[in-house]
N, C-alpha and C positions, 0 to 999 in steps of 0.2 A: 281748297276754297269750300267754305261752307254754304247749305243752303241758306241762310242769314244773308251771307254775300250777295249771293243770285236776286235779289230783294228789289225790284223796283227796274230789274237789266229787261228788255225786250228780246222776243226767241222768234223765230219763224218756225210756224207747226206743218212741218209736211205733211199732216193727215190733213190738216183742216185749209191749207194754203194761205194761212194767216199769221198776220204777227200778234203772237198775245205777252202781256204781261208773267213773268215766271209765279209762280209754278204752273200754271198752264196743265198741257197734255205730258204725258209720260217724256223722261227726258231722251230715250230714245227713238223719239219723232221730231223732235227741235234743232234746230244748228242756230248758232249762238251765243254767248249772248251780243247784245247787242246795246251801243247806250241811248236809243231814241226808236222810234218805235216805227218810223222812215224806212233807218239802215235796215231793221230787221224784214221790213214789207220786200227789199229791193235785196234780199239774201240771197237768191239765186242768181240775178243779174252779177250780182259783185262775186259769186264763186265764177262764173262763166267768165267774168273780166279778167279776173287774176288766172285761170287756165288760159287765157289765149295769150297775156302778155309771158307769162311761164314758160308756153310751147315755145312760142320767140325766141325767147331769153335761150331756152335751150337748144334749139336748133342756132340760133350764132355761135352759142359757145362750140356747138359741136361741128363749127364748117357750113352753115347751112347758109340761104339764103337772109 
């Protein structure tokens, strides 16, 4: 993917705890991208959402509660 691509995507800035438009801050402070500039604000929440439904998911598979 080009940066041409990245054009217009939303990034959440770990240094600044913001969502900005790319290119933004250095791409190794961003997770992302994102296509609205919402998802991107609520980046953390939704990594924290998919680890805890993951742990689940893992622990069934592996016998667990």
């Amino acid at each position: 993917m080009s940066t041409k691509d990245l054009e217009g995507t939303y990034w959440y800035c770990e240094k600044h705890h913001v969502a900005e438009v790319f290119p933004g801050c250095g791409s190794h402070q961003k997770i992302g991208p994102f296509d609205t500039e919402a998802a991107a604000a609520n980046a953390l929440q939704t990594i924290a959402d998919r680890e805890r439904r993951y742990d689940a998911e893992d622990s069934k598979w592996e016998g667990g509660a």
